[in-house]
Backbone as CSV, one residue per row, in Angstrom:
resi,resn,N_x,N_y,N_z,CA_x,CA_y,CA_z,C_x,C_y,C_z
1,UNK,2.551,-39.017,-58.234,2.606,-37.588,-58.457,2.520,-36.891,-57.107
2,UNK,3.421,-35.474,-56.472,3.508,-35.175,-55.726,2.655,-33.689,-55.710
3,UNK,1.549,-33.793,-54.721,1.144,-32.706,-55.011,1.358,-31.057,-53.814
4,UNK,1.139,-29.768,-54.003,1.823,-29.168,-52.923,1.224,-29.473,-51.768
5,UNK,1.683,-28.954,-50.627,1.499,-28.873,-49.354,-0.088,-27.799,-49.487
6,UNK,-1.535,-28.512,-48.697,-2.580,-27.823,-48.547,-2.448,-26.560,-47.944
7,UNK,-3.419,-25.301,-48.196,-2.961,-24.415,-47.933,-4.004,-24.637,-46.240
8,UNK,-2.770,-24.079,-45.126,-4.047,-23.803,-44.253,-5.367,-23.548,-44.302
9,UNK,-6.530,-23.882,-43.684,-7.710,-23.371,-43.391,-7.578,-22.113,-43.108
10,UNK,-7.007,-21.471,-42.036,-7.037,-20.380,-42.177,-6.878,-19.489,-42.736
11,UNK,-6.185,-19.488,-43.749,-6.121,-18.494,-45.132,-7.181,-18.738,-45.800
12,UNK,-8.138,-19.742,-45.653,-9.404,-19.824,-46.628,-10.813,-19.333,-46.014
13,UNK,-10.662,-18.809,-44.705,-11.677,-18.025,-44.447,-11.669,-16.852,-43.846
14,UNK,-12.616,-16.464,-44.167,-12.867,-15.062,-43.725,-14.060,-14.875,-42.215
15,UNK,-13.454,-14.723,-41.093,-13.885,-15.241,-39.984,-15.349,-13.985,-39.999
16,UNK,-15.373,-12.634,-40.379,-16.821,-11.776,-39.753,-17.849,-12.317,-41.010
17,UNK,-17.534,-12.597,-41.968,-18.799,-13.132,-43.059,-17.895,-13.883,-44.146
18,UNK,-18.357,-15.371,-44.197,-18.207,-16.440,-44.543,-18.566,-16.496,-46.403
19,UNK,-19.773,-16.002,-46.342,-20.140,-15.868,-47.533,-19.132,-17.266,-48.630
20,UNK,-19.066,-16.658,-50.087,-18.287,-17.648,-50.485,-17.140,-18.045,-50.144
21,UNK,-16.032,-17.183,-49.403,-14.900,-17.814,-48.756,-15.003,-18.376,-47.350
22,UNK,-16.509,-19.291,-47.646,-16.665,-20.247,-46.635,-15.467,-21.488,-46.678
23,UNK,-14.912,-21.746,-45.169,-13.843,-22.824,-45.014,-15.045,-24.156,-45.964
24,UNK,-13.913,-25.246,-46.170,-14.401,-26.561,-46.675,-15.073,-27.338,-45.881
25,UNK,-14.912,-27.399,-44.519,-15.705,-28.024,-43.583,-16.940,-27.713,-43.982
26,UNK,-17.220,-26.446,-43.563,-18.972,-25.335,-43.780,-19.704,-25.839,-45.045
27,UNK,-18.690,-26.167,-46.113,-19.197,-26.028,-48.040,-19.812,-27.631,-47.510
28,UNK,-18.691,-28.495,-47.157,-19.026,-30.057,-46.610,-20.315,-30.160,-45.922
29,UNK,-20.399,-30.170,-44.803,-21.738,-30.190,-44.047,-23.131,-29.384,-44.914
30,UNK,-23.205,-28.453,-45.277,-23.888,-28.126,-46.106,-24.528,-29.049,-47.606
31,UNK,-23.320,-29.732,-48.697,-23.541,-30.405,-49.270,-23.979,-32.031,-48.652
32,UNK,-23.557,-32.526,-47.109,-23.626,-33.771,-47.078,-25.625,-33.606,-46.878
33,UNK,-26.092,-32.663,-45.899,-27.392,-32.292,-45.399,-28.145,-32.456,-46.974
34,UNK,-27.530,-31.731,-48.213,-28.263,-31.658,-49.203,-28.569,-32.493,-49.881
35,UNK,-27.322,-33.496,-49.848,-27.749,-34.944,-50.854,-28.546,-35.792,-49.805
36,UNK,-28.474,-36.168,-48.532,-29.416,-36.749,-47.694,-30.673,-36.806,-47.509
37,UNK,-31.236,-34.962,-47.760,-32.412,-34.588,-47.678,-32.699,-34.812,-49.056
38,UNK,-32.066,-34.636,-50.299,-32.248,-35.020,-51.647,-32.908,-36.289,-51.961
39,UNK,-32.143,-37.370,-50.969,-32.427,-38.632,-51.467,-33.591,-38.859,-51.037
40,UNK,-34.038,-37.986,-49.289,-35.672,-38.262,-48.944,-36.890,-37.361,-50.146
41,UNK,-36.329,-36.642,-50.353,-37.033,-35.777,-51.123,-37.013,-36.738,-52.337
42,UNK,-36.304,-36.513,-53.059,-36.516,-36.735,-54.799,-36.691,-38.471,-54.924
43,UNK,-35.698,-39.467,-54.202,-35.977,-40.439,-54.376,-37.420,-41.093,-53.604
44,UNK,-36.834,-41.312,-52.327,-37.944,-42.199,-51.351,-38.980,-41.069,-51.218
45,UNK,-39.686,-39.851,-51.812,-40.185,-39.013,-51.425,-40.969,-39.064,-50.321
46,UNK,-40.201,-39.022,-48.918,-40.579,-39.269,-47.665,-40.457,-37.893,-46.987
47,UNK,-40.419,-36.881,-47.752,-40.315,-35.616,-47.380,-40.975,-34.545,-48.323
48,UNK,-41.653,-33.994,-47.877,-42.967,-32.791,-48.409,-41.957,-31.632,-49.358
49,UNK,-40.876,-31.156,-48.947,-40.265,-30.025,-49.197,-39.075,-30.341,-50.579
50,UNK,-38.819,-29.558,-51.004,-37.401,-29.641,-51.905,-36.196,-28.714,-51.131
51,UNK,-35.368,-29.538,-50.899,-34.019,-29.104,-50.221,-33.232,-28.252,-51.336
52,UNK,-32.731,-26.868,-51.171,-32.178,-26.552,-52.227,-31.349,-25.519,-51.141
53,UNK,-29.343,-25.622,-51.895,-28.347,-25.102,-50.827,-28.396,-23.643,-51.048
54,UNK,-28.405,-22.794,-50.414,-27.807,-21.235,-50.705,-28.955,-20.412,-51.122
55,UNK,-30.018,-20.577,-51.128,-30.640,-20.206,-52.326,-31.718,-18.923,-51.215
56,UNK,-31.906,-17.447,-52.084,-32.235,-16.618,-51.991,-34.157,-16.985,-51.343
57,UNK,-33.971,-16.261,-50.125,-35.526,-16.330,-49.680,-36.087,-15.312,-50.251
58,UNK,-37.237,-15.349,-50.908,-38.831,-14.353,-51.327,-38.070,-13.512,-52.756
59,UNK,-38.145,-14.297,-53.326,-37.715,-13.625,-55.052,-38.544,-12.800,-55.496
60,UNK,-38.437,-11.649,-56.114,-39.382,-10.418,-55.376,-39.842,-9.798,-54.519
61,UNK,-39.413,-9.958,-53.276,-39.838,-9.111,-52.425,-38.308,-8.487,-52.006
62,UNK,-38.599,-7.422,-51.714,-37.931,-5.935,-51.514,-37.003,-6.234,-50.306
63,UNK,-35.973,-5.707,-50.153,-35.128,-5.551,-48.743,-34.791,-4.449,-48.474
64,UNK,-34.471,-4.198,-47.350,-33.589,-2.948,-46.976,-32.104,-3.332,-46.699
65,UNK,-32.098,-4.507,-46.874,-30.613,-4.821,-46.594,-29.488,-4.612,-48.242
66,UNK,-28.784,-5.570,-47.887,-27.833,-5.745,-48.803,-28.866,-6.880,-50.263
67,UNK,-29.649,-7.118,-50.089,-30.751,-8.291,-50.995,-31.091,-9.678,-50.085
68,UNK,-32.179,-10.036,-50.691,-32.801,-11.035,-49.578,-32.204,-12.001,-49.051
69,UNK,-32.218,-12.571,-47.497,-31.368,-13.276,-46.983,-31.277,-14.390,-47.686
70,UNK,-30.159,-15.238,-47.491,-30.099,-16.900,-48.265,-29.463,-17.478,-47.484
71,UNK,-29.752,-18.272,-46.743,-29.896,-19.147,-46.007,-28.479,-20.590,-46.306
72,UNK,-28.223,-20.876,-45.333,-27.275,-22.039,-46.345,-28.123,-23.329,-47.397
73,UNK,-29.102,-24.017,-46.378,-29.849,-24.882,-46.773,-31.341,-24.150,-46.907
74,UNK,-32.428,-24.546,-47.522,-33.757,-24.212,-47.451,-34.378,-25.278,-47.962
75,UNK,-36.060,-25.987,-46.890,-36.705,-26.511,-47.754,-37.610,-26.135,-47.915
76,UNK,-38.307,-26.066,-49.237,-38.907,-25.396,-50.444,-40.496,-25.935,-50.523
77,UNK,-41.044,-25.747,-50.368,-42.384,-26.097,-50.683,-43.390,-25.343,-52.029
78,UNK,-42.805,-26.077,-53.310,-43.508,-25.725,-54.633,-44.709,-24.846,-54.662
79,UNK,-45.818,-25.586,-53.660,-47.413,-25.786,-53.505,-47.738,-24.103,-53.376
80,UNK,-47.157,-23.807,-52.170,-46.953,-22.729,-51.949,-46.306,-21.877,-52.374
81,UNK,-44.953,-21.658,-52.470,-43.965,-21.044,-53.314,-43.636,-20.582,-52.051
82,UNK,-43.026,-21.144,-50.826,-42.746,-20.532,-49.657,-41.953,-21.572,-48.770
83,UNK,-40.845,-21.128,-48.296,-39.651,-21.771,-47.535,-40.277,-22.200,-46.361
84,UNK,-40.265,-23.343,-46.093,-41.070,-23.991,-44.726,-39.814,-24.178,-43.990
85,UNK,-38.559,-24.335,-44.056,-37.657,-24.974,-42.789,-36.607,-23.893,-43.448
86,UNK,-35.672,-23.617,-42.766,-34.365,-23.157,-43.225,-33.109,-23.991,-42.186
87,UNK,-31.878,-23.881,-42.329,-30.466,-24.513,-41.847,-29.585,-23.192,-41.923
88,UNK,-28.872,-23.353,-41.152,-27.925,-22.728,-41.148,-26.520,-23.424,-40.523
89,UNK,-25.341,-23.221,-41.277,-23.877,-24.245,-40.706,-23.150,-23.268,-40.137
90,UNK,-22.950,-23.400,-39.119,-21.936,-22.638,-38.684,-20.685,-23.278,-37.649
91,UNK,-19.708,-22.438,-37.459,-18.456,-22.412,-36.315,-19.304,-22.070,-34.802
92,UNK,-18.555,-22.455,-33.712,-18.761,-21.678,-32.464,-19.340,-20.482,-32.337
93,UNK,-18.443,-19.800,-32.762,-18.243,-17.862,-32.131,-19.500,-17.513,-33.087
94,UNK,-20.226,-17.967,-34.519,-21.080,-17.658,-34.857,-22.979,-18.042,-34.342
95,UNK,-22.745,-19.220,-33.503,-23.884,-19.742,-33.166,-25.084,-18.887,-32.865
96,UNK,-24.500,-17.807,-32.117,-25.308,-16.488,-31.345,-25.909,-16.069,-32.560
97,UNK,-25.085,-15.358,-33.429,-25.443,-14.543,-34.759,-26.717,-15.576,-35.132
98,UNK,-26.578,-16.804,-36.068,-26.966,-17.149,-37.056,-28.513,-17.774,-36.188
99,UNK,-28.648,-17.851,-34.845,-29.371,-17.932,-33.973,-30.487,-16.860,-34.205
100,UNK,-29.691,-15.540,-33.830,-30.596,-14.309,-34.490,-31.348,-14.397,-35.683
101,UNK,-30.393,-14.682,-36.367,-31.206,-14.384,-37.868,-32.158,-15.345,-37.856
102,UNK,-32.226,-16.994,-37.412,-33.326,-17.678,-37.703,-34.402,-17.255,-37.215
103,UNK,-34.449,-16.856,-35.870,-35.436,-16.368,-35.520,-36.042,-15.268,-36.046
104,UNK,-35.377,-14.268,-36.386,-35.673,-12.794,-36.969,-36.347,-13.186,-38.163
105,UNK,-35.652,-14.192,-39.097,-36.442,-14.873,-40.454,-38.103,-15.463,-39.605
106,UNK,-37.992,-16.335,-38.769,-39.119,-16.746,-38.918,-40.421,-15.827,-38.436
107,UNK,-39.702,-15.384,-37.444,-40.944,-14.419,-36.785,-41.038,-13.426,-37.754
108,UNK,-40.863,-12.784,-38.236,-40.864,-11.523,-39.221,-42.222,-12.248,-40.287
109,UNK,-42.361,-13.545,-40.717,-43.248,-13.417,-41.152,-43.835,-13.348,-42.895
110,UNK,-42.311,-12.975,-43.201,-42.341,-12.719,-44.704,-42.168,-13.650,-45.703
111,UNK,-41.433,-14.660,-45.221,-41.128,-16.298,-45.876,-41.725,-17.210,-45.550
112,UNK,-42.389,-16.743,-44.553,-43.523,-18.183,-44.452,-42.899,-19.555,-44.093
113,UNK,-41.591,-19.326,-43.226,-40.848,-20.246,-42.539,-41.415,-20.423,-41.147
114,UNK,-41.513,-21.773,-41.050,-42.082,-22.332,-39.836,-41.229,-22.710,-38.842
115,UNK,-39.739,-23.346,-39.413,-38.701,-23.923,-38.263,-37.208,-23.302,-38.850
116,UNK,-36.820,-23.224,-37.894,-35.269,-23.347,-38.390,-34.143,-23.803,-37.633
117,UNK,-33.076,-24.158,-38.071,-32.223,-24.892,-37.570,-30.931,-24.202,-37.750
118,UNK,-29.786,-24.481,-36.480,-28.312,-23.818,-36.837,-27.930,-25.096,-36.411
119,UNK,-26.789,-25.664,-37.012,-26.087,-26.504,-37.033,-24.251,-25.962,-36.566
120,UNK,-23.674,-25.898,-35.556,-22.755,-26.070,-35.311,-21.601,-27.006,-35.380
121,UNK,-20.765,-26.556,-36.595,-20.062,-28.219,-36.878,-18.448,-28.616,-36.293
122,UNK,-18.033,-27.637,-35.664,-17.102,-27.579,-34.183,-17.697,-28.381,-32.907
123,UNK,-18.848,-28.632,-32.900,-19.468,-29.319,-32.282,-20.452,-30.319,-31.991
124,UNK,-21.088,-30.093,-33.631,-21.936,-31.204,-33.739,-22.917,-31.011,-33.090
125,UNK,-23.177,-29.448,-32.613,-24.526,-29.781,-31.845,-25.851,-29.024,-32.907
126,UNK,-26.758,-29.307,-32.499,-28.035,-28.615,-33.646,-29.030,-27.850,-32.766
127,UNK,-29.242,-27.263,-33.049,-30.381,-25.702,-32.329,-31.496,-25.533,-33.193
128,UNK,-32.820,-26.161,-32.485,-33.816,-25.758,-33.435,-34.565,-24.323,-32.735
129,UNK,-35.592,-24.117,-33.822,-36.390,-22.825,-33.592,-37.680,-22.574,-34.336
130,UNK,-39.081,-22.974,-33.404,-40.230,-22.870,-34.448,-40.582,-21.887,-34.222
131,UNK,-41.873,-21.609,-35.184,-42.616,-20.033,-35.284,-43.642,-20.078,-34.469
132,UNK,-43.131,-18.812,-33.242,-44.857,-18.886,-32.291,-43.878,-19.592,-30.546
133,UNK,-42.368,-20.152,-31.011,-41.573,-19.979,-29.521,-41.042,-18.918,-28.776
134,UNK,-41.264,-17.941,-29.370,-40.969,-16.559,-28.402,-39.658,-16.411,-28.413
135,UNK,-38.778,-16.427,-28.860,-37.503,-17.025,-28.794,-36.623,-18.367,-27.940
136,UNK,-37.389,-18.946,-27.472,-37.201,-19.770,-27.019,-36.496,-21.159,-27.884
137,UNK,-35.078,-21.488,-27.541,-34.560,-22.518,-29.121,-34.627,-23.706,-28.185
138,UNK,-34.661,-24.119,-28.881,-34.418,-25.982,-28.296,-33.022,-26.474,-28.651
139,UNK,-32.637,-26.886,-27.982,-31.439,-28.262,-28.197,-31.408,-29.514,-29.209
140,UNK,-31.798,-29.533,-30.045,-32.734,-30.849,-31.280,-32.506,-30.519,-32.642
141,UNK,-32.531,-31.310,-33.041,-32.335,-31.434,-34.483,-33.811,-32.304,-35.008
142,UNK,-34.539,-32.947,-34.227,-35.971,-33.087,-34.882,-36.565,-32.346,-35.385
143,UNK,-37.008,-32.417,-36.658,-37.750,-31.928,-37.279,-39.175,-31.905,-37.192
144,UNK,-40.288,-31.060,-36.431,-41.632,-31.615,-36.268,-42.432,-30.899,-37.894
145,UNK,-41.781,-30.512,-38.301,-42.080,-30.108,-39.879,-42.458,-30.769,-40.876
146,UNK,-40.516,-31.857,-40.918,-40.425,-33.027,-41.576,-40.376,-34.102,-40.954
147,UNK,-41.263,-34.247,-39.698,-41.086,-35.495,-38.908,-39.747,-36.147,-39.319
148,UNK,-37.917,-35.687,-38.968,-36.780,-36.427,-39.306,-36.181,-35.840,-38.075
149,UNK,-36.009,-36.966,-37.500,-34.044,-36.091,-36.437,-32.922,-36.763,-36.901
């Protein structure tokens, strides 16, 4: 069976906000992080947090924005009812942005996020960011949260 010709990537995204007409790469990396951290979580439970994709930070609490940020990845800590790590996937030209926001999420104080991470997948490189570095990001993908790199 012959099927059509794929449509460019570029007709499938929307380069100033990604939102759901995120390219397939972005949806990819996002889902591979989720079943990985899934399997430490739910199976080998070698990880404290529940990994859950997209999902809305501080359910009830108020914004001034457009509604509360959501993050691509978040892990979840039941005990508490409070997001301990967040992820973010991004392209190049966004690294700066999504850089901002982790930090702005963690320092702000309101989610009770301790680390966060941007993942660049044009490059493969990972940018962490804990609470209490001044803005200061690191180059790493270790997790001193979830003890994982």
């Amino acid at each position: 069976m012959d099927y059509p010709n794929r449509i460019p990537q570029k007709f499938l995204v929307m380069e100033d906000e990604m939102g759901v007409n995120a390219p397939i790469t972005h949806q990819r990396v996002i889902s591979k992080l989720h079943v990985e951290l899934g399997v430490l979580y739910y199976h080998r439970k070698s990880i404290a947090y529940e990994p859950l994709p997209e999902t809305m930070l501080g359910e009830g609490i108020s914004s001034r924005d457009d509604g509360p940020p959501t993050p691509d990845l978040i892990l979840y800590d039941a005990e508490t009812e409070q997001t301990r790590v967040i992820i973010e996937v991004c392209h190049t030209r966004a690294v700066k942005s999504d850089l901002d926001k982790v930090i702005r999420l963690i320092e702000g104080g309101l989610y009770g996020i301790l680390e966060g991470f941007v993942y660049n997948y044009k490059t493969a490189e990972w940018y962490r960011y804990r609470l209490g570095n001044g803005g200061l990001v690191d180059s790493s993908a270790l997790s001193d949260i979830l003890n994982l790199t």
